[in-house]
C-alpha positions as CSV (number, residue, x, y, z in Angstrom):
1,X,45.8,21.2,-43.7
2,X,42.3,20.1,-44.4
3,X,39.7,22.6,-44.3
4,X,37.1,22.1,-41.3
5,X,34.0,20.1,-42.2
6,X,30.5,22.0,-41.5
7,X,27.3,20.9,-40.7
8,X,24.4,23.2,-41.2
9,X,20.8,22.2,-38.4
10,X,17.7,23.8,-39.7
11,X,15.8,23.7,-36.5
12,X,12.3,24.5,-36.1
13,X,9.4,24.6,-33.4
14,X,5.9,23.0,-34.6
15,X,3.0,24.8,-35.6
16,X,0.0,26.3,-33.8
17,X,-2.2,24.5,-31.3
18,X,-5.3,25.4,-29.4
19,X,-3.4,25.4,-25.8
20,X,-0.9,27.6,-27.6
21,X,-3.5,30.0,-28.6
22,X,-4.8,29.2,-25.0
23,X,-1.6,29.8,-23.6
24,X,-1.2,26.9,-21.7
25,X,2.0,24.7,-21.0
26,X,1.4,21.8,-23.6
27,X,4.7,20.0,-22.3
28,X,4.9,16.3,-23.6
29,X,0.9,16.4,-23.8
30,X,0.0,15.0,-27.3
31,X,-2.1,17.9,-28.5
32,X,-2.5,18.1,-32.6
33,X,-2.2,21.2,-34.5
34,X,-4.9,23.9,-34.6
35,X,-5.9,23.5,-38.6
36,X,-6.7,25.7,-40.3
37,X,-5.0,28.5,-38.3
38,X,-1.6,26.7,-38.2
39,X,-1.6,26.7,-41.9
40,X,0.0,30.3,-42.6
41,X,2.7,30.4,-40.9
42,X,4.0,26.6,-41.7
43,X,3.4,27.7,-45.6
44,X,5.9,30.7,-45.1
45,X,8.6,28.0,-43.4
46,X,8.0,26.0,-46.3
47,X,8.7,28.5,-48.7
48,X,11.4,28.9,-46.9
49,X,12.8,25.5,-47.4
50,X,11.7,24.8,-50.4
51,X,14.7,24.0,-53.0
52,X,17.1,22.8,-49.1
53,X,18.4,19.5,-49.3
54,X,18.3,17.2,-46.5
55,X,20.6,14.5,-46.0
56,X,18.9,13.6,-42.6
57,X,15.5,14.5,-41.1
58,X,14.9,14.2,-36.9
59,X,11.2,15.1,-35.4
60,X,9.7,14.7,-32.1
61,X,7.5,11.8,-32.0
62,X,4.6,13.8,-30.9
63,X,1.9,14.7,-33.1
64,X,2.0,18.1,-33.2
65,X,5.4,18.2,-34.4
66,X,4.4,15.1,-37.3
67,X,1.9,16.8,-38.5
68,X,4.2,20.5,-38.9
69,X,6.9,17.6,-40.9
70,X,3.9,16.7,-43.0
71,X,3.5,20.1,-44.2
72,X,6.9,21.6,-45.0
73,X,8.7,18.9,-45.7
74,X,8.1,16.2,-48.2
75,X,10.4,12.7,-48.4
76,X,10.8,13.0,-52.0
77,X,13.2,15.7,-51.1
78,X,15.6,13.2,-49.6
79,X,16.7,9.8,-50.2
80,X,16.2,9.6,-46.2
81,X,13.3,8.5,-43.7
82,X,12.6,10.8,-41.0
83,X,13.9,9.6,-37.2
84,X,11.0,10.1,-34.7
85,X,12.8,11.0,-31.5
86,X,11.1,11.1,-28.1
87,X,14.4,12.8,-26.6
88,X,13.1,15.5,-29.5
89,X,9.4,16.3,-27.0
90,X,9.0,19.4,-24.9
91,X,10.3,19.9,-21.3
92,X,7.6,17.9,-18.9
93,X,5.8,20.4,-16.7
94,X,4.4,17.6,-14.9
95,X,1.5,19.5,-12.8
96,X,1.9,22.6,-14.5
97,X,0.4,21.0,-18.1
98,X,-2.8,22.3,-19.4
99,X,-2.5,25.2,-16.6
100,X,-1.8,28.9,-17.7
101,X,0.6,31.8,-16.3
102,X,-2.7,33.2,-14.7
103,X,-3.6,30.2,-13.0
104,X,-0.1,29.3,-11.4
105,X,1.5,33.0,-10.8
106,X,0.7,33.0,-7.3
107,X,1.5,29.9,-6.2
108,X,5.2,30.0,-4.6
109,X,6.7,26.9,-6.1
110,X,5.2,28.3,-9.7
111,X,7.3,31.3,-8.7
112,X,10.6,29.2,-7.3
113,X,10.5,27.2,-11.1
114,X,10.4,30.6,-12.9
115,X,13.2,31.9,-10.6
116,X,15.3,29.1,-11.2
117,X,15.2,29.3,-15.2
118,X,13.8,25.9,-14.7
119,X,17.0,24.1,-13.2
120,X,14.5,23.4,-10.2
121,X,11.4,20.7,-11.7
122,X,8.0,21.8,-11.3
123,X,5.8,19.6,-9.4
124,X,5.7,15.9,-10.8
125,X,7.9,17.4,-13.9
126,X,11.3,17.9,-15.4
127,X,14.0,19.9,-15.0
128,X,16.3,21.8,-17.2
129,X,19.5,19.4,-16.7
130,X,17.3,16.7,-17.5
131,X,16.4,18.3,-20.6
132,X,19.8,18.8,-21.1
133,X,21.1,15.5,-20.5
134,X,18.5,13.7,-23.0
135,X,19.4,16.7,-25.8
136,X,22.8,16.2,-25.0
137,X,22.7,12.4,-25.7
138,X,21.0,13.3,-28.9
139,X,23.5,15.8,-30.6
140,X,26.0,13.6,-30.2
141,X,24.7,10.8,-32.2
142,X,23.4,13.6,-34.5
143,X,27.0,14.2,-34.7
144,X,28.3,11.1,-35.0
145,X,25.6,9.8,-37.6
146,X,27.2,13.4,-39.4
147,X,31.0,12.2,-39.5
148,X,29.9,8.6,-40.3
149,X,27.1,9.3,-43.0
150,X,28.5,12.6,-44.4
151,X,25.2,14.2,-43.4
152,X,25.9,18.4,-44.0
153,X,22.7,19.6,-43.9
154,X,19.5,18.1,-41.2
155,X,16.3,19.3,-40.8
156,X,14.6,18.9,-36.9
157,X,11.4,19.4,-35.8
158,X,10.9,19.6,-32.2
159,X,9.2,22.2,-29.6
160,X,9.4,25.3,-27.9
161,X,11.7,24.1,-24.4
162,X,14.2,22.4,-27.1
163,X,15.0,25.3,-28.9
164,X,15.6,27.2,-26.0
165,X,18.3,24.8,-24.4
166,X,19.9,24.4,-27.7
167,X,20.4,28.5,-27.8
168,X,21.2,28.7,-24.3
169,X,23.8,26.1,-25.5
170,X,25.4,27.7,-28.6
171,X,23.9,31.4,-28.5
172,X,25.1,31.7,-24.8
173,X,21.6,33.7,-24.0
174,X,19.1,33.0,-21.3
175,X,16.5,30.2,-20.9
176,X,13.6,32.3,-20.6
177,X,15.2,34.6,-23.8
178,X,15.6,32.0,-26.2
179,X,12.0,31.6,-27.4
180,X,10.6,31.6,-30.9
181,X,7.2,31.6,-32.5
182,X,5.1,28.6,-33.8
183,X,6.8,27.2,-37.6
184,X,9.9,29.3,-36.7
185,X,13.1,28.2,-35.6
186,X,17.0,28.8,-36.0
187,X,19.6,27.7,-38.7
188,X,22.8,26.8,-36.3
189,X,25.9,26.5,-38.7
190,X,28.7,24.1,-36.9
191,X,32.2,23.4,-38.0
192,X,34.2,20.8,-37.0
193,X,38.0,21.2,-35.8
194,X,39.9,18.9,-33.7
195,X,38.3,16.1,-33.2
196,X,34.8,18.3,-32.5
197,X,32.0,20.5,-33.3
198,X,31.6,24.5,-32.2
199,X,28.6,26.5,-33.2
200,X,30.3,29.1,-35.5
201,X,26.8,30.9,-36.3
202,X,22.6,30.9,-35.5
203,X,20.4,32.7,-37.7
204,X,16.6,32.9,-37.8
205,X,13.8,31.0,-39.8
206,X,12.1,31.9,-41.7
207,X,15.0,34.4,-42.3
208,X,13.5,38.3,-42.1
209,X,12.5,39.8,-45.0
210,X,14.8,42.4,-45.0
211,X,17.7,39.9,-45.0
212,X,16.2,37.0,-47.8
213,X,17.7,36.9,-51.2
């Protein structure tokens, strides 16, 4: 018997911006980075990655998310050109972008979104079975592209919303629960057995210190 064939996604959430710092819902807004503040925290995820070999890299074409590519990884690590994605962007909030908790958290159908874990759209926005359905569509190309290209370890950049579905997805944990910080992310490990793909494993990164080599 042939011994299952694993893939290894290195997933990460852009760096900082002023509406994060704000704490407003940036969405598919195309805000830049905040420089220089953004700058620590994408240097320790590229120490992190530093000496990883990519066979594929995927990034959400918004800026925020080129620019955090930019900085931590550089092409002359792979004989491959980055895919810009727009399935890649953040969840639309549609009215709710460029607003903050405070301004919306007494406004009922603010209330009915956050109660819902997002399944019901906000106002002029997107829900979180659309989100799933364009994330959906892209892991199984990513998958695909794996099997046909012999990719076994890819590098995406991508936002907040998409990191979330994807560990509601393979971490079985709650919308709302599966944040992470700006330049962070998660390393999903998936193996493939009979004719598909299971998440076997999801760590974090940058890894804690306590657990680094």
């Amino acid at each position: 018997m042939m011994e299952p064939t694993t893939l290894e996604l290195v997933i990460v959430r852009h760096g900082l911006t002023d509406w994060n710092r704000e704490q407003r819902y940036q969405g598919q807004r195309d805000i830049p980075l905040l420089l220089p503040d953004a700058l620590d925290a994408m240097d320790r995820l590229r120490d992190q990655l530093a000496g990883e070999r990519f066979e594929a890299v995927y990034c959400s074409d918004l800026t925020r998310c080129r620019q955090t590519l930019a900085h931590v990884w550089s092409a002359g690590e792979a004989s491959c050109e980055p895919r810009f994605d727009a399935r890649l962007r953040e969840l639309d909030f549609g009215d709710y972008e460029g607003m903050r908790y405070a301004d919306l958290k007494d406004q009922p159908l603010y209330r009915e979104w956050i109660d819902s874990r997002g399944e019901q759209p906000p106002p002029g926005g997107e829900s979180t079975a659309q989100l799933r359905q364009r994330l959906g569509a892209w892991l199984t190309e990513l998958f695909q592209a794996a099997e046909i290209e012999g990719h076994r370890r890819i590098l995406t950049v991508t936002h907040g919303g998409v990191i979330r579905e994807l560990r509601r997805r393979f971490e079985a944990i709650d919308f709302w629960e599966g944040s992470v910080s700006q330049a962070q992310g998660r390393r999903l490990i998936f193996t493939h057995r009979q004719g598909g793909w299971s998440c076997s494993s999801s760590s974090a990164v940058p890894a804690p210190a306590s657990v680094r080599p």
